[in-house]
C-alpha positions in Angstrom: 0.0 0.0 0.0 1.2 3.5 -0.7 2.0 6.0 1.9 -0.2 8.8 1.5 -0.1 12.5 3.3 -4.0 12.9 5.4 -4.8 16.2 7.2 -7.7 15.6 9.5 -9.3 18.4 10.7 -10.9 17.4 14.0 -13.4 19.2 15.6 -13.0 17.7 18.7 -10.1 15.5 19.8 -8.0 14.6 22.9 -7.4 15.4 25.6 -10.6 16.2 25.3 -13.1 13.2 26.2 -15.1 11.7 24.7 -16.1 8.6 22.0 -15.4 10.7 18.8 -12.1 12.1 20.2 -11.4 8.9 20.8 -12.2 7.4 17.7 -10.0 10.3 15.7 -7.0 9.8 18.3 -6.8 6.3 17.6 -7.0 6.9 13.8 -3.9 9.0 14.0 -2.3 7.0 15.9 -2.8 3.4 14.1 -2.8 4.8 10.8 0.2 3.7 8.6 -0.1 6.9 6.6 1.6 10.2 7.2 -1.3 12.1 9.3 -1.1 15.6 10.5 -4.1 16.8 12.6 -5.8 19.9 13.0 -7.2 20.1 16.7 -8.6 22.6 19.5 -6.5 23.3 22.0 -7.2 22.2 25.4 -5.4 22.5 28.9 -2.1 20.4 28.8 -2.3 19.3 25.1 1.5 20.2 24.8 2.2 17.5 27.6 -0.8 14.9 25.5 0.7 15.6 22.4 4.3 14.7 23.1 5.5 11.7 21.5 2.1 11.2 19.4 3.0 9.3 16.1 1.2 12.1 14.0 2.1 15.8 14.0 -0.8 18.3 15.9 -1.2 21.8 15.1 -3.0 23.3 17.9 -4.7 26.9 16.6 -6.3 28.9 18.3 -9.4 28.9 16.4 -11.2 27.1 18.7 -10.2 26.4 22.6 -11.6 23.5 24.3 -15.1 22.7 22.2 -16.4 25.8 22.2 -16.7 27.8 18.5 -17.9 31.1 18.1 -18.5 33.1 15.4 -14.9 34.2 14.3 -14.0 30.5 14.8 -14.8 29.4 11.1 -12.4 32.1 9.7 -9.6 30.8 12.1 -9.6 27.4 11.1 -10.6 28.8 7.3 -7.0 30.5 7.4 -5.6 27.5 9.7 -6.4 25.1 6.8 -5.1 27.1 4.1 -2.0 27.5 5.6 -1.6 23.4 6.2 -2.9 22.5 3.0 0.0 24.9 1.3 2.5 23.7 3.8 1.7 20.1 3.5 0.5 19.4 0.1 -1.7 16.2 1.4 -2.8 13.9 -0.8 -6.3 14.2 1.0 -8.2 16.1 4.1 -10.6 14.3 6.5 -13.2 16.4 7.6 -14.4 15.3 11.6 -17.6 17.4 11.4 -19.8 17.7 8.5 -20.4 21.3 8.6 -16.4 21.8 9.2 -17.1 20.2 5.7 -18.1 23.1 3.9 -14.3 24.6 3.8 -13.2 21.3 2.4 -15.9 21.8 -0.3 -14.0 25.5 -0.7 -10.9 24.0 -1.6 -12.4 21.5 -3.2 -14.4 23.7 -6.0 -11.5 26.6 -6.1 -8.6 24.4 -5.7 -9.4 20.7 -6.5 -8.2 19.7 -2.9 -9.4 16.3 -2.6 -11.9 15.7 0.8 -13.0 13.0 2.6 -16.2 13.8 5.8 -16.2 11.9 8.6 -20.1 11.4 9.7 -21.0 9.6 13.2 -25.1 9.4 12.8 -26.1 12.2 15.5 -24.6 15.0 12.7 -26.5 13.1 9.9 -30.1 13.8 12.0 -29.4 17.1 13.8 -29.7 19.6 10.2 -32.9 17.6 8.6 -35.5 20.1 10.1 -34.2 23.1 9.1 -34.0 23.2 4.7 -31.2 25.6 4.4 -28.5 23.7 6.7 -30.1 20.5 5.8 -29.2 21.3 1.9 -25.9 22.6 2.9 -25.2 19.4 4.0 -26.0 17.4 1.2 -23.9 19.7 -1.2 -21.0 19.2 1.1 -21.5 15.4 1.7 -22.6 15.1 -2.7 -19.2 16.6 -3.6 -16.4 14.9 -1.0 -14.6 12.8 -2.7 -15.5 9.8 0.1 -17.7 9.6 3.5 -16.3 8.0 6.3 -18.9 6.1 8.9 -18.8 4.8 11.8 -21.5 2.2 11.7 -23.9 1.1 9.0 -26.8 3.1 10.9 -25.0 6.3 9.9 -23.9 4.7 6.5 -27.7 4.4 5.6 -28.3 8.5 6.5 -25.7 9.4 4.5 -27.0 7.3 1.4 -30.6 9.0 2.3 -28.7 12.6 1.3 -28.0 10.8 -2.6 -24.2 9.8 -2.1 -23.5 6.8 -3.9 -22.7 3.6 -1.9 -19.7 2.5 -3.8 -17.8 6.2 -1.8 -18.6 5.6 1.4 -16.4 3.3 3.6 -17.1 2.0 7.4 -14.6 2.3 9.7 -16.0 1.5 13.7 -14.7 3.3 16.4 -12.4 0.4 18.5 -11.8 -0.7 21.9 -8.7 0.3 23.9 -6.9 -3.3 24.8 -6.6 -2.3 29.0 -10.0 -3.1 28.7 -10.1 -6.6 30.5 -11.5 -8.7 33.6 -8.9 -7.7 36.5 -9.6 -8.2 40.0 -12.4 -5.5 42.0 -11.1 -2.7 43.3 -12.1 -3.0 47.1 -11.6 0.8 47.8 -13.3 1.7 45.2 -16.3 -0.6 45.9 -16.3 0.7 49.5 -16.2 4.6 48.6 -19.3 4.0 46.6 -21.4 1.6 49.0 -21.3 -1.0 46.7 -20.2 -3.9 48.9 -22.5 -7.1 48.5 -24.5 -5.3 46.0 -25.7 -6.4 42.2 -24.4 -2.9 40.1 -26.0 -1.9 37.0 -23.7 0.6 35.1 -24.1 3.1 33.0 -20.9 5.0 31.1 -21.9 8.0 29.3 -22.3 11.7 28.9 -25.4 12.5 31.2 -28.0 13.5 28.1 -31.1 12.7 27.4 -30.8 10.0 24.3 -28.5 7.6 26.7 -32.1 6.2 28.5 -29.9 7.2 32.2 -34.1 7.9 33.0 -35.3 4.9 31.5 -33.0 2.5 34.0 -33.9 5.1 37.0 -37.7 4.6 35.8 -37.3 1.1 36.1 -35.3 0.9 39.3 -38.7 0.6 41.6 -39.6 -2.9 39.4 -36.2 -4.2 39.7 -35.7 -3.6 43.3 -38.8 -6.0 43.6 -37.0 -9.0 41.6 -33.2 -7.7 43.1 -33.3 -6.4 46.3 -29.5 -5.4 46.5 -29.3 -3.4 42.9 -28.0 -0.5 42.6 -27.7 1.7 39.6 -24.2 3.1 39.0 -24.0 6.1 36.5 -20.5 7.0 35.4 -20.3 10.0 33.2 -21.4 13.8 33.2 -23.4 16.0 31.3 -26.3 18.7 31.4 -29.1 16.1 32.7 -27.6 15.3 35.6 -29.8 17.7 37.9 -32.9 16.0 36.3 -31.6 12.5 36.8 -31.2 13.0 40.8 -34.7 14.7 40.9 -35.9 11.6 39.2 -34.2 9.3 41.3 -35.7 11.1 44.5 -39.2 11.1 42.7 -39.3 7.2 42.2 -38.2 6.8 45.6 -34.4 5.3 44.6 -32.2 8.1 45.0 -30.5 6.2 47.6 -30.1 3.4 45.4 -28.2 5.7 42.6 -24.6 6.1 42.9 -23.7 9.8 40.7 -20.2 8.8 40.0 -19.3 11.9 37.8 -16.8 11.6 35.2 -13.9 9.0 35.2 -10.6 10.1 33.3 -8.1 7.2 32.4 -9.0 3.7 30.7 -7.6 2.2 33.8 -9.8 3.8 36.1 -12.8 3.5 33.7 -11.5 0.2 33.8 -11.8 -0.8 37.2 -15.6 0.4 37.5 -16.6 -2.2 34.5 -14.9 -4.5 37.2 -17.5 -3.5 39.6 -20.4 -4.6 37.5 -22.3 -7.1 37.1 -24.5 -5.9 34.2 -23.7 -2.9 31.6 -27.2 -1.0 30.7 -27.1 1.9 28.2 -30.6 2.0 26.4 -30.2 4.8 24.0 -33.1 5.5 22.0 -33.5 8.0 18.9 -35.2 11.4 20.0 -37.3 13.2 17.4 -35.1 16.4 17.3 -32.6 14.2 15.3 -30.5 13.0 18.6 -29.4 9.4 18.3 -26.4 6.8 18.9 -24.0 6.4 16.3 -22.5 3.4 17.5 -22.1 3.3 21.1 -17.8 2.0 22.2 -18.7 1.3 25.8 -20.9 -1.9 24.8 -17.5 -3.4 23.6 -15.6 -1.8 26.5 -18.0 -3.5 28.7 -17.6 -6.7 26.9 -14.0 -6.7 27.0 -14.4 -6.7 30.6 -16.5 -9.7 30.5 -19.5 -7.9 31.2 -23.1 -8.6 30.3 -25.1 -5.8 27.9 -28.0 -4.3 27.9 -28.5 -2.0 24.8 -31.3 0.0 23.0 -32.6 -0.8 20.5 -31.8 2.4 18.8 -29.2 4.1 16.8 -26.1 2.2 15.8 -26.5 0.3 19.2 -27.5 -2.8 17.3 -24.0 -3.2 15.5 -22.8 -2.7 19.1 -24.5 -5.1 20.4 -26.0 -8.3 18.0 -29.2 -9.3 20.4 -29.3 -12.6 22.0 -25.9 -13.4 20.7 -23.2 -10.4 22.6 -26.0 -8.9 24.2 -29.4 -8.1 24.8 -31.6 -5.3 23.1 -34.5 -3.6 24.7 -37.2 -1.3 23.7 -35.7 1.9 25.2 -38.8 3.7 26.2 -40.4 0.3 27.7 -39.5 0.2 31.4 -40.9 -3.0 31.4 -38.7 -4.7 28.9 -36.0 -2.8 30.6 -37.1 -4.4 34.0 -37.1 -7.9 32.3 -33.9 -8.0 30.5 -32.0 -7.1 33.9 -34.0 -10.0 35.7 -33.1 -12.1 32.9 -29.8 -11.6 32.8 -29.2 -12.0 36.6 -31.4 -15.4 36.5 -30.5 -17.2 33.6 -26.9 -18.0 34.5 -26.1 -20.1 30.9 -27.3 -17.2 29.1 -25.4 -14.5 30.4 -22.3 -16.8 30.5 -23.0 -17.4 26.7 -23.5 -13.3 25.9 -20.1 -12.8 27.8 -17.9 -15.1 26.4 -19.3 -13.8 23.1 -19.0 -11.0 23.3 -15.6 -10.7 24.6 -14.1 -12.7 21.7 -15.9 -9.9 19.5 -14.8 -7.3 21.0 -11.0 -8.4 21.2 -11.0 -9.9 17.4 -13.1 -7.8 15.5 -12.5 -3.8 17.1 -8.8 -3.8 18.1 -7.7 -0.4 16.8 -5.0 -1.9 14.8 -7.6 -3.9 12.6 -9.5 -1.3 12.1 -6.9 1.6 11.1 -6.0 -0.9 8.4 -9.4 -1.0 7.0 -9.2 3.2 7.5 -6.3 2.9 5.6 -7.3 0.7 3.0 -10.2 3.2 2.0 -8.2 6.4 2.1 -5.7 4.9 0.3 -8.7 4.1 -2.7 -9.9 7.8 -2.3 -6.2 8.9 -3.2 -6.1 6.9 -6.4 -9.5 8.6 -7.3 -10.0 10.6 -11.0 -8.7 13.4 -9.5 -5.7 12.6 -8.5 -4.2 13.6 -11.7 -5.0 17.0 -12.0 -5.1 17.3 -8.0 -1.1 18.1 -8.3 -1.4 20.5 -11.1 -4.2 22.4 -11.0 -5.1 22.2 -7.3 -1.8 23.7 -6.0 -2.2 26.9 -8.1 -6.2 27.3 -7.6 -5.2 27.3 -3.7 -3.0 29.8 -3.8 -4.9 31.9 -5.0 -7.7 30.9 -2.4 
């Protein structure tokens, strides 16, 4: 395979947190191709980004993840300046509306793009018509589409981009992810000894289902007296969850964890559990899952899943065979797939061991940066690439 030159321009990206800066991160770091990233800066990114395997220019059009209006003329320039500088063979795109410079360069300057799409971004723009065309002319005229799942795939074929230039890369599992012995301190802290712990890893909004599992918290108190519901993870609905909790009458059975920064430490509280429940469903203002990472986390732990079924989640999780799936709104299915799971003891042995081999042969971030490389490296060889040289590096500098 030839070497190629990628810029990605990332919207978000560590050490920030998060699934997508994840999924980027490990990109640029698996990737056998020569990748230079665009990224906000953040506090300490000099000390993350030493020693990375990929080159990081850190402007200062955006700081943390918060753009504002002079932000798009910052990175604008920022881009510019890389794409004369570096000369890359093509520029990933980790935000579709980020998108419409790459279509810039692409119309005045024949700089080949590729977006990167994740699901949420491909529902967000469909109720307003101006953004929502935007978005279709920028996703129409990259040169590829990058997915994360074939839930996302499917949205971006609903906005008329032909099958044959999109290409699915999932996001992968870090390998510290693993059955180790509990933490006894850290079960103690949270009031967790001799108890049956749900958990929940995730930012604290409304499409996770964190209210569902609370909702159904009285009905499986009846069925497992010791449960208690572990929520790792923060997030603007977290005031709403505790006045939820207090409402149903299980606040004391609801352990707020807050965030959790590390994979060691994240690590150590899928050690504490004895069922994973995320049940994500799709809200109507165009808010869904893309894929969902900590299912295979959890399962790399050995842990048995509960999922929505929502969203990407069902790549995530295959139901009845790695996990179970759940109608995320029913707290009643919700109730009964817990009970299940902590009854049936063949069953949940089955959807562990399962799972685990999964998770550790099929999303290893090795395995899947080759596949990323694989379909970059087709992009390259597109029928531009022989004008790209040429004509694109005088039509940019005139940009």
């Amino acid at each position: 395979m030839k070497r190629r030159k990628i810029v990605l321009v990332a919207g978000v990206f560590p050490p920030g947190v998060g699934g997508m800066q994840n999924y980027y991160y490990n990109l640029s770091k698996h990737t056998k191709h020569e990748m230079t990233v665009i990224a906000p800066e953040y506090p300490d990114c000099a000390s993350f980004d030493e020693g990375q395997p990929y080159r990081t220019i850190r402007g200062a059009f955006m700081r943390g993840e918060r753009a504002d209006v002079f932000s798009w003329g910052r990175l604008f320039r920022q881009v510019k300046k890389t794409l004369r500088s570096e000369e890359p063979d093509v520029t990933v795109y980790g935000y579709v509306l980020i998108g419409f410079i790459g279509l810039l360069f692409r119309v005045f300057g024949r700089r080949r793009y590729i977006i990167s799409a994740h699901g949420m971004d491909m529902l967000m723009f469909r109720r307003y018509f101006g953004l929502n065309q935007v978005v279709k002319l920028i996703l129409r005229k990259a040169d590829g589409v990058l997915v994360n799942s074939d839930f996302t795939r499917r949205l971006v074929e609903e906005y008329g981009v032909e099958p044959g230039r999109i290409g699915i890369v999932h996001p992968g599992v870090e390998s510290l992810f693993e059955l180790k012995a509990v933490n006894e301190k850290l079960r103690r802290e949270h009031g967790l000894v001799g108890k049956y712990v749900l958990l929940s890893v995730g930012r604290l909004v409304t499409r996770k289902g964190h209210d569902k599992v609370i909702e159904a918290m009285p009905a499986i108190l009846r069925h497992i007296p010791d449960a208690v519901y572990v929520i790792v993870g923060e997030g603007p609905e977290r005031d709403r969850l505790e006045q939820l909790a207090g409402t149903v009458g299980v606040l004391s059975k609801v352990r707020f964890v807050g965030g959790v920064s590390g994979t060691e430490r994240l690590n150590e509280y899928y050690n504490l559990a004895n069922q994973f429940i995320m049940v994500s469903r799709q809200l109507e203002k165009g808010d869904a899952e893309g894929f969902g990472i900590v299912y295979l986390e959890a399962a790399s732990a050995r842990v048995p899943v509960i999922a929505g079924r929502s969203g990407g989640a069902s790549e995530a999780v295959l139901d009845g065979k790695t996990g179970l799936l759940v109608e995320p709104e029913s707290v009643m299915a919700i109730t009964d797939a817990v009970v299940k799971l902590a009854s049936d003891t063949p069953l949940r042995e089955r959807l562990v061991r399962e799972g685990y081999k999964r998770a550790k042969l099929q999303f290893q971030h090795d395995a899947l940066a080759e596949v990323f490389d694989q379909y970059a490296g087709r992009i390259c060889s597109g029928p531009v690439a022989a004008s790209y040289k040429r004509a694109g590096k005088r039509a940019a500098q005139r940009m």
